[in-house]
N, C-alpha and C positions, 0 to 999 in steps of 0.2 A: 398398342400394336401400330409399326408405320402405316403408313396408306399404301395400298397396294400396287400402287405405281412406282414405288421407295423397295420394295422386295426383289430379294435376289430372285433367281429364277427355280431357284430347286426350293426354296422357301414358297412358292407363289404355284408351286406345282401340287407342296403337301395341303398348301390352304386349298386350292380347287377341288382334290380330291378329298377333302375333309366336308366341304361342301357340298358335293356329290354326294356322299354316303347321306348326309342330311337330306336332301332333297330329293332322296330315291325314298327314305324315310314318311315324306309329307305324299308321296306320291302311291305309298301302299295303303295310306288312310283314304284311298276312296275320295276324297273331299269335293264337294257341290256348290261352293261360294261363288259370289258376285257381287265384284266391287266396276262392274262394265257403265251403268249408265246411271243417271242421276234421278231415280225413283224416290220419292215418300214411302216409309216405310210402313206399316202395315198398323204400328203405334200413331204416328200421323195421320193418316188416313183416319180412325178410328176417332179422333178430334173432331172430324166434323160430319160425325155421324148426325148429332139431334139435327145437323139444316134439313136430313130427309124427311121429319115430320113437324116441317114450319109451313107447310099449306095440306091442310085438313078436309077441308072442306070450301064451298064455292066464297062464302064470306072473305077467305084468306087469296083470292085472284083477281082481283081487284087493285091497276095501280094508283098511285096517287092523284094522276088526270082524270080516274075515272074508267082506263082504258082496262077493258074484260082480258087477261092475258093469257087466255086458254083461244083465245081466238086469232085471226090473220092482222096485219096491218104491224105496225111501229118500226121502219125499214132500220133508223138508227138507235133505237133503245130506249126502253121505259126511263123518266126524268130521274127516278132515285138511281137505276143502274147507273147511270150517266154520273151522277155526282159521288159514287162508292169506286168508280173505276178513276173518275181523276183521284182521288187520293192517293192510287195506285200509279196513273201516272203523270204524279205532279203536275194536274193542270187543271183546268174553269170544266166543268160540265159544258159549257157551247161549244168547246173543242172538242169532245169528245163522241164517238162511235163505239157503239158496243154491241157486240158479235158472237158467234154462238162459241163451242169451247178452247177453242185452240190457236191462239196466237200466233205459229208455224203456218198456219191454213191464211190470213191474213197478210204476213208477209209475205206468201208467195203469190197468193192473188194482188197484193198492191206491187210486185214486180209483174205480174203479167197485163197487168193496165197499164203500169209504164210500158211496157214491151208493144202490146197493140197498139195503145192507143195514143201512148206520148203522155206530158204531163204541161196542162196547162197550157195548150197550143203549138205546144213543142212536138218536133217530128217524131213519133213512134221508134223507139230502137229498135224495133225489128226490120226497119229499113234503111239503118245505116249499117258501116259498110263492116264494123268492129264495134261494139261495146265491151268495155271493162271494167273490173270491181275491183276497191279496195279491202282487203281479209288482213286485220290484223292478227297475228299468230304468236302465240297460241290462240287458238278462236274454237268457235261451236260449231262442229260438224257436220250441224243441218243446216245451217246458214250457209256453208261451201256448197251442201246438195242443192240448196236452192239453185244460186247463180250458175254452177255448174247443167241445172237442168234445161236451163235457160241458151244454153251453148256461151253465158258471157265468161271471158279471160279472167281468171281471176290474180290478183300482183299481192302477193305477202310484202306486209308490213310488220316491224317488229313491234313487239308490246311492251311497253317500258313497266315500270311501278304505277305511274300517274295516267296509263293509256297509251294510244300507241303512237309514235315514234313521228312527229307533228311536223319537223324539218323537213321529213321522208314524206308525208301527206302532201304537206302543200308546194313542195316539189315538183310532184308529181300530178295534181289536179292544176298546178298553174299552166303546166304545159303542155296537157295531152285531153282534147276535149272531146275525146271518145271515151272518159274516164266518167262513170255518171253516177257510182258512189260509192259508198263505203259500209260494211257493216259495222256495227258498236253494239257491245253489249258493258254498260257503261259502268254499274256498280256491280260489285263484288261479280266481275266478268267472268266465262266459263270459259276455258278452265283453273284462268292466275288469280282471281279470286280483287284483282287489283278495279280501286273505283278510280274513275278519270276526275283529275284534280278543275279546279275550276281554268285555270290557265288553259288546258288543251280542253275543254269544253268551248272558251270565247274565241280559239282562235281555229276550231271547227266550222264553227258560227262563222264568224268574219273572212274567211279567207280567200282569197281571191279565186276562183274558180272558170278554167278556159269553157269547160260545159256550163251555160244558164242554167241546164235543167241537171245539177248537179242532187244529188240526194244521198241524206245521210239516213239512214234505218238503224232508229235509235231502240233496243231490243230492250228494256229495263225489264229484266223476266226478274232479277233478284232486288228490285228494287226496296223491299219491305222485309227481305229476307234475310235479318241480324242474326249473328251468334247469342247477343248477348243482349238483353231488354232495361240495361244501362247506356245510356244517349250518349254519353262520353265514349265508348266504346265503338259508337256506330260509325259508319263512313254517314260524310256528306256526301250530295251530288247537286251540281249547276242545274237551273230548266235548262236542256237545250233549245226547246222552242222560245222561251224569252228572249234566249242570248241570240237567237237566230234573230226573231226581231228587232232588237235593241243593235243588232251588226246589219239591219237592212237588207237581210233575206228571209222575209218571212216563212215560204214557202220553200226550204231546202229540205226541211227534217219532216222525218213521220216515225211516230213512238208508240211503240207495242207495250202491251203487257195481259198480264191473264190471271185467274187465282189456281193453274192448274197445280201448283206445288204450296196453293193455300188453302184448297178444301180436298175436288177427288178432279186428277191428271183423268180428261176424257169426259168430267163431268162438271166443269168449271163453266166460265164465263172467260170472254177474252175483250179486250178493246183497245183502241189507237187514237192520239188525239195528234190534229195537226191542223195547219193556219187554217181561218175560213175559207179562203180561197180552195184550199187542198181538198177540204171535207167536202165543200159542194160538187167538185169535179168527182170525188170519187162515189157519192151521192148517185150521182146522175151515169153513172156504172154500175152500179148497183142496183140500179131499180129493176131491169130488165133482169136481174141474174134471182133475186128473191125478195118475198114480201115482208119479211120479218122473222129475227130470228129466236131462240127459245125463250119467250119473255116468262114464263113460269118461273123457268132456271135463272135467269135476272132477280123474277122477285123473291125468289127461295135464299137466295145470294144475301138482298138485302136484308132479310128479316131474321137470317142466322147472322151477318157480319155487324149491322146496321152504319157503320161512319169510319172515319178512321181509327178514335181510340177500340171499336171494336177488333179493329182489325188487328193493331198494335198488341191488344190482347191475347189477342188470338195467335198473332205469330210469335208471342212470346213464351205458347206452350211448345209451339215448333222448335224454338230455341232449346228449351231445356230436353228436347227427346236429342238434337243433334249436337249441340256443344261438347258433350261426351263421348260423341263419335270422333270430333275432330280432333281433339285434345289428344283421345288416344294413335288416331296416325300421325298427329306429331311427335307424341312421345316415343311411339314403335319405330318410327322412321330414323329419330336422334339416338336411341340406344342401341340400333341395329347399322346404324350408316354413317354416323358423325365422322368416324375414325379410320372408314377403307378412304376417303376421299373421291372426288369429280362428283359428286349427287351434292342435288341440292332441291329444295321446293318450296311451297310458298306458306303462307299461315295466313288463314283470311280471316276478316274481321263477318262474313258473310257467304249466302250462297251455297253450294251445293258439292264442288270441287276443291280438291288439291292438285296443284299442279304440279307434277314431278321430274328433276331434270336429270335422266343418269347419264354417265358417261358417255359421248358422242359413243353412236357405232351401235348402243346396247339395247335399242327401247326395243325392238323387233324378236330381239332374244329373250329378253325379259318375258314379254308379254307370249310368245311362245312358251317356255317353261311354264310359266304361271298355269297357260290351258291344260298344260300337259298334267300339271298335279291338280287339276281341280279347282281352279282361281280363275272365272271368267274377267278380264278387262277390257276396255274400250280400244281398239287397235293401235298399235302405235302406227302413227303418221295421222291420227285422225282429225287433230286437232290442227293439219296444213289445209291449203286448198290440194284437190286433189290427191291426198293422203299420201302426199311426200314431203314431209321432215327432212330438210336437207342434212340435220346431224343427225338423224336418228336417234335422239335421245328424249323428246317429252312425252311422258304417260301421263294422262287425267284419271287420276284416283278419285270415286263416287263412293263416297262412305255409309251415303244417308242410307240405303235401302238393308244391309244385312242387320239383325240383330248385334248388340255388341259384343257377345261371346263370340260370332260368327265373324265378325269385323276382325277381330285378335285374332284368330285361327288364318283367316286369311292374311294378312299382314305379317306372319311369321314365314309364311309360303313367301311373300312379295320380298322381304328384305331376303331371304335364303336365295330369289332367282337375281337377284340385282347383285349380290356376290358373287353369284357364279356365275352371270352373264361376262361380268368384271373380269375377273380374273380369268376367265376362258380370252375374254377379248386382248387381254394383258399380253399372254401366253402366243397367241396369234401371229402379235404383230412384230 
């Protein structure tokens, strides 16, 4: 069949309305799917049921120092949490801060200490006179809520294969030092699924910056999270804190992560590691705000994951519940789209999303249709700052959370509205 851009017009009228009868079709089955947000499914979840009876009794609360963790006290985290969280993110246990479950809660409280209180002697943004953010786009939609909640500007940057768009970065930070940083989410990114090559890694690190107190919020949420438990398979990724070092800004980057999509999302553990300097200042922010956070759930953490190879383990059962999620929206995607033309999307080696590009004009349409027969997804524009896609065309498909019969049922709905968004928009124009 040509591409529907190649069709006559009374040709391009019978395929709409052929479409239409189809998708009046999916829309009489009732149907209650959701491919909206990037949930563990109920299979994963169910993985790390035994960590709920890894403390029994008081013998099992006890940490390694000695320290009773049913009780107040350890502002930065018990020494094994500390060393199970840098594996997570690639760094020394003395870099690292561990926090109670959610890594979103972390990075908006380390923007609202930069905001108060400044970083490291530096003027507070909330008394200059603009601040502004770098969003690379496609990007994570709670990361726009953040800055956005902040009142800071936020400037899209495009997202290449290898990260985002580096020319356009340090363009733009060389010259405008109301620019005071950038979000990243660096391996298998949400939602292009793309890891930053080591190249835009050092020259992140290195780059000349008109704000001193420039900062990169480095998000590694899918750091650990492969398709496939074959190492040739996996992305790499640069330290960025190294490379921040080793380029003579020790103190630019601060790196999240959490296990909330490696044990239970709300029931996790979270942590950040960033230069000594960084941790002490945010330290001494911290004290006043609490005395310690769930150190139970730290040691539950460790004695279900216990080190890296645990982990590796562990997320290697994750791999086999979603590898066949994935597999399947690419193959439903290629046998349902390859041949109308303009869509395209990505195959990750990682992570949690597919990133999807229809036809400029289409995504708003699509993702309406979809609700209309019973297909919840995540709004088109979500993935801009402030929920405007200036082509109107990227959807973030979240596969992980339906069952796989369910995933198939919805995916025949998603390729039927992407045709008929198509071909309605064809017709229009």
């Amino acid at each position: 069949m040509p591409a529907y851009a190649e069709l006559a017009h009374e040709a391009l009228e019978s395929t709409r309305d052929a479409l239409t009868r189809e998708y009046e079709s999916f829309k009489a089955k009732g149907l209650a799917l959701n491919m909206a947000r990037g949930k563990p499914s109920r299979a994963q979840l169910d993985l790390s049921m035994p960590m709920l009876t890894c403390i029994v009794d008081v013998d099992d609360c006890t940490a390694e120092d000695g320290t009773d963790c049913r009780n107040y006290g350890v502002l930065d985290g018990i020494p094994e949490a500390k060393r199970l969280m840098a594996v997570m993110l690639d760094d020394d246990a003395e870099h690292v801060v561990v926090f109670g479950n959610s890594s979103l809660n972390i990075m908006y409280d380390t923007m609202a200490r930069c905001w108060m209180f400044g970083t490291l002697g530096h003027m507070p943004w909330c008394k200059l006179d603009e601040v502004k953010w770098l969003c690379p786009c496609p990007g994570y939609d709670r990361h726009f809520g953040v800055t956005e909640a902040f009142g800071i500007k936020m400037i899209p940057v495009a997202m290449n294969e290898d990260g985002p768009d580096m020319d356009e970065v340090e363009r733009l930070v060389a010259e405008d030092a109301s620019i005071k940083g950038i979000w990243c989410v660096p391996k298998y990114s949400n939602p292009s699924g793309a890891t930053y090559s080591d190249e835009v890694v050092r020259r992140l690190a290195g780059m000349p910056c008109a704000a001193d107190d420039f900062r990169i919020f480095w998000d590694n949420a899918y750091g650990i999270h492969h398709l496939s438990d074959d190492a040739t398979q996996q992305d790499q990724l640069l330290d960025i804190r190294r490379a921040c070092d080793g380029a003579g800004n020790p103190d630019r980057c601060f790196k999240f992560a959490s296990t909330s999509k490696v044990t239970f999302p709300g029931a996790g553990i979270s942590a950040m590691a960033a230069s000594s300097a960084n941790i002490a200042d945010m330290k001494a922010h911290m004290s006043p705000q609490i005395i310690g956070h769930d150190k139970l759930n730290q040691l539950r953490h460790v004695k279900f994951l216990h080190d890296g190879k645990g982990l590796a383990e562990h997320m290697a059962k994750h791999a086999a519940i979603l590898r066949p999620k994935f597999e399947l929206v690419d193959r439903k995607l290629s046998e349902g789209l390859s041949d109308i033309g303009g869509c395209t999307w990505s195959k990750p080696r990682g992570g949690y999303f597919v990133s999807f590009n229809a036809p400029a004009g289409c995504a708003k349409r699509i993702v309406e249709l979809a609700k209309d027969a019973g297909v919840t997804m995540t709004g088109a524009g979500a993935t801009w700052p402030y929920k405007q896609d200036p082509a109107d065309s990227n959807i973030r498909i979240a596969p992980s959370l339906p069952p796989v019969e369910e995933l198939d049922a919805a995916l025949d709905v998603f390729v039927c509205c992407v045709k008929l968004a198509y071909a309605e928009k064809l017709l229009q124009d």
